[in-house]
PAPA-959526 format. One record per residue (C-alpha): z negated, x, y. Coordinates in steps of 0.1 Angstrom, whole numbers, plus 5000, padded with zeros to 4 digits. Example, Ala and Ser with C-alpha at 12.3 -4.5 7.8 and 13.67 -1.06 7.14 Angstrom:
REM PAPA-959526
492251234955 492951374989 
This chain:
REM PAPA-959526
854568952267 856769162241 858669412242 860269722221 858270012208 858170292231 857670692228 857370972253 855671282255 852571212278 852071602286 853871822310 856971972289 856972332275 854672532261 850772452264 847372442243 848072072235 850971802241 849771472237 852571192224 852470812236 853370552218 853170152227 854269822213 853769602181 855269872159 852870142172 850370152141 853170082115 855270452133 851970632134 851370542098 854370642088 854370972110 851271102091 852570932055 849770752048 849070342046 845370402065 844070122086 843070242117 839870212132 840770132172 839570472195 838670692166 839971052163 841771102129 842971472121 846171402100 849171642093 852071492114 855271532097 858671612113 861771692092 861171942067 857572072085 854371932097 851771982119 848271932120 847271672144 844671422162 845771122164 843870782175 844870432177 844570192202 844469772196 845569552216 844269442247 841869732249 844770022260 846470162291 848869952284 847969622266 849669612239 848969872209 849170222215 849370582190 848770872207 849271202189 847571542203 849671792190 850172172192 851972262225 855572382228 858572202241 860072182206 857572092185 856571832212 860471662213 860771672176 857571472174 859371232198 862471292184 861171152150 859070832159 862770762177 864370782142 860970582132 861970292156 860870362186 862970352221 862470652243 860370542271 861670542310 859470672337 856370482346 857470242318 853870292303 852270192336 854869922341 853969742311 849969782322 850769602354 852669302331 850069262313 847569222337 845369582329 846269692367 847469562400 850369662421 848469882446 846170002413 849870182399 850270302434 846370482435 847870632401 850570792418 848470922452 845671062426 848271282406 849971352437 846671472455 846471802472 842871762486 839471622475 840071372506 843671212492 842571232454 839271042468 841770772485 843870732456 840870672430 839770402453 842570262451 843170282414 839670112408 841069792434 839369852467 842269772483 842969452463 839569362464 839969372503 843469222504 842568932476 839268862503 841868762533 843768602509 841368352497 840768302531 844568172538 843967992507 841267772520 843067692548 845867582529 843867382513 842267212534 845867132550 848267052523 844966752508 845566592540 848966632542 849866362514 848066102536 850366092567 847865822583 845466102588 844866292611 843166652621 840066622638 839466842672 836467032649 838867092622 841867192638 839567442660 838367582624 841167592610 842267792641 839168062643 840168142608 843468232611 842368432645 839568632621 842168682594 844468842620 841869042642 840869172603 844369282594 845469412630 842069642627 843069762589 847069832606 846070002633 843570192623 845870542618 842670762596 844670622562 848370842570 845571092581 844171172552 847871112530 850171272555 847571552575 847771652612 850371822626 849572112650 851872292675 851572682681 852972722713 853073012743 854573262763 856973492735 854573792721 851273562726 850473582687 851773232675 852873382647 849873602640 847273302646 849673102619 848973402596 845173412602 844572992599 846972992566 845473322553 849073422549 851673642559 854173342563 855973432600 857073722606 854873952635 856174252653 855374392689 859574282693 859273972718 861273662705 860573742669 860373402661 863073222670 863072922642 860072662640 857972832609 855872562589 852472652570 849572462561 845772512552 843372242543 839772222561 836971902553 839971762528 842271712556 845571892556 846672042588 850172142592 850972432619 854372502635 854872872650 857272772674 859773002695 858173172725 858672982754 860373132783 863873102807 866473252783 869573352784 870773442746 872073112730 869973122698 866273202721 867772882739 868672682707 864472792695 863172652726 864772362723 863472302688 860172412697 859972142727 860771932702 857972012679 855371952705 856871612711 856271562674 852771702669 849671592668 847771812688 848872142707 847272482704 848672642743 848073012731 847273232759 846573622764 844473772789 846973762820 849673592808 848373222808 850172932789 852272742812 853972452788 852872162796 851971852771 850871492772 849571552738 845571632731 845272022733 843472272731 843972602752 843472932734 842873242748 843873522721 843473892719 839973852732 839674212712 841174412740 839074242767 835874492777 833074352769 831974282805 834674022810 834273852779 833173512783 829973392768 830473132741 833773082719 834272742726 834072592764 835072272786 834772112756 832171822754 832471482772 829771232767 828971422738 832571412722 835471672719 837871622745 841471762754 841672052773 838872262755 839272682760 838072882729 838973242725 839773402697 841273732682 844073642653 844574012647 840674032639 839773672625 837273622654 836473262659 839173102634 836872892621 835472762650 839172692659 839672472631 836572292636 837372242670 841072082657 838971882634 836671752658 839371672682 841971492656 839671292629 836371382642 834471072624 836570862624 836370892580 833970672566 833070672531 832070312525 835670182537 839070112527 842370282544 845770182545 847670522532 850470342519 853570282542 854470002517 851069812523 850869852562 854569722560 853069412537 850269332561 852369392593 854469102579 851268902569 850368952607 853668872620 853668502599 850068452612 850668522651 853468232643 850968002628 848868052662 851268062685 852967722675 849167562664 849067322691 852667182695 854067142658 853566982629 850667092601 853267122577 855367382593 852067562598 851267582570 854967692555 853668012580 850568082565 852068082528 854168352538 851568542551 849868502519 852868562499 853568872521 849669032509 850068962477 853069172474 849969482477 847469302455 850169222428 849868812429 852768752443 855869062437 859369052437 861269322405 862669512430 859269612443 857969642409 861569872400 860470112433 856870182424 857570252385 860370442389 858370742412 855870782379 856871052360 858270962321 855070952297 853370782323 
């Protein structure tokens, strides 16, 4: 597959210690050649330091070569490492445009990998969630993804569905024939396994854990330290704290990150019967946090216990431990808070946000009660809203294929199962629609 020359700077504009050029198409080694003003043949993925020259100045330059198929792309690339600075950089561009180049779009690099067969659909996608990684968990999730876990998976189930169309559609051109009772109820355990496979991978929540985080309320009685116990788990001085009740009267978002999992807290508005319209309008929005969380921190001070109630896991915390005596200090941190040998709901620790004590035991605590072990190393997530909408439709055309097994025809059956194939290869790449392929590419940022 052909297409026009294109350029873009590959680096992060403005000015840096390098800003590396990308060139790719046919014309990639004839622009290069005539960037640096000499005929040389190029010797694919060697370094060449060669004075690059733009208008009436030139700069000294690395520059390498890339043949065809052996490049990001496929096709032939020129990249050019170049002293940083936004103009230098653009008049490098600038000139392999006057050169013949086109200026490149965004993710039009990547695009034209995926065309040409040098990555897969959800592989671009792994691209994206390993640049846009904020935690050693997420960039883990993403490289797996970029080296085709995920397809590998999906591409398993779908040679499944394969063989089951196959053995269908051979018989299928002999009407006289018909499905034995051992076939049929093969046929029929495979499409059940498929399924029970694919409902596991949906419903299995760990993969928006690790993309999306957990999302914890802060809530209490008004001067309980919510906004002080945000402070001390962020290690910043986000919310506002003063001995004024009601200080916080707007839902305050911070966030730390703890095993490579990102938690997100909410300071809510102090929780109380009030009677000034903006406490009222807090309250409200602070109800409505909890209802959106993921697990509830009911924060507590010695005699003023937590009252909100919650059908969300939470955990109660008892704060300001630092102005109990030490006589009516209770013994460990953490209590009620083993069941079978598990974290459960309803666990007490105490803690002291204006001192530090026992913040860490807090988050391990949220941890233990939210994702626990629920990560495991050795497997596959669905992070992607994309995918779990691609194998939710897969399901969906599968449940149809069972449900009308025994009272239609084979051929309508198997129109089912082809649409639940067709629907997971829209994540492994074998079967996608431009639109799709417009949406992914279009997120990647221009260079890429």
């Amino acid at each position: 597959m052909k297409f026009e020359t294109i350029v873009a700077l590959a680096t992060p504009p403005g000015n840096s210690g390098v800003a590396v050029i990308r060139i790719s198409g046919e014309k990639s080694k004839e622009i290069l050649q005539k960037l640096i003003r000499e005929n040389l043949d190029f010797e694919p993925r060697k370094m060449y330091l060669k004075n690059v020259h733009i208008k009436n100045y030139t700069d000294r330059c690395l520059v390498v070569f890339f043949a065809a198929p052996f490049s990001y792309t496929g096709e032939d690339v020129a990249e050019i490492q170049a002293h940083g600075g936004y103009f230098l950089a653009q008049s490098i561009v600038d000139e392999a445009i006057s050169l013949g180049c086109k200026p490149a779009s965004p993710g039009e690099f990547s695009r034209r990998a995926f065309l040409n067969g040098k990555m897969s659909l959800d592989q671009a996608e792994g691209i994206m969630d390993l640049i846009n990684a904020e935690t050693d968990m997420q960039a883990s999730m993403g490289s797996n993804l970029l080296q085709g876990e995920l397809k590998n998976g999906i591409i398993k189930y779908q040679n499944i569905l394969t063989e089951i169309l196959a053995e269908i559609e051979a018989k299928l051109d002999y009407p006289e024939y018909e499905f034995s009772a051992s076939e049929t109820s093969n046929i029929l355990d495979k499409l059940k396994s498929v399924k029970t496979a694919l409902s596991a991978l949906v419903s299995d929540s760990t993969g928006q854990v690790i993309k999306n985080g957990i999302r914890v309320a802060i809530v209490g009685a008004p001067n309980v330290g919510k906004s002080s116990l945000l402070n001390a788990m962020t290690k910043s001085n986000k919310a506002i704290v003063t001995n004024i009740a009601g200080t916080t009267r707007d839902v305050i978002e911070a966030e730390y990150v703890y095993n490579g999992i990102i938690f997100r807290l909410f300071d809510t508005a102090g929780i109380h019967i009030a009677t000034d319209e903006v406490e009222k309008i807090g309250i409200d929005r602070a109800i409505k946090t909890i209802d959106e969380c993921d697990i509830v921190l009911k924060l507590s001070e010695p005699n003023k216990p937590c009252t909100v109630e919650t059908n969300k896991p939470f955990i109660d915390v008892l704060n300001k431990t630092d102005l109990i005596d030490n006589s009516e200090q209770i013994g460990a941190p953490v209590k009620n808070s083993l069941f079978n040998g598990e974290f459960q709901s309803g666990a007490t620790i105490q803690i002291s946000a204006l001192k530090g004590q026992n913040i860490d035991e807090l988050k391990e605590l949220i941890f233990k009660l939210t994702v626990g072990n629920k990560i495991d190393a050795n497997k596959f997530y669905l992070t992607n809203a994309r995918h779990i909408d691609c194998v939710k439709t897969a399901i969906l055309h599968i449940e149809n294929a069972i449900k009308i097994f025994n009272n239609s025809t084979m051929d309508i059956i198997s129109s089912e199962i082809k649409l639940a194939w067709l629907s997971l290869g829209e994540i492994s790449g074998t079967t996608s629609n431009e639109e799709i392929v417009d949406k992914i590419f279009s997120k990647f940022c221009l260079g890429k």
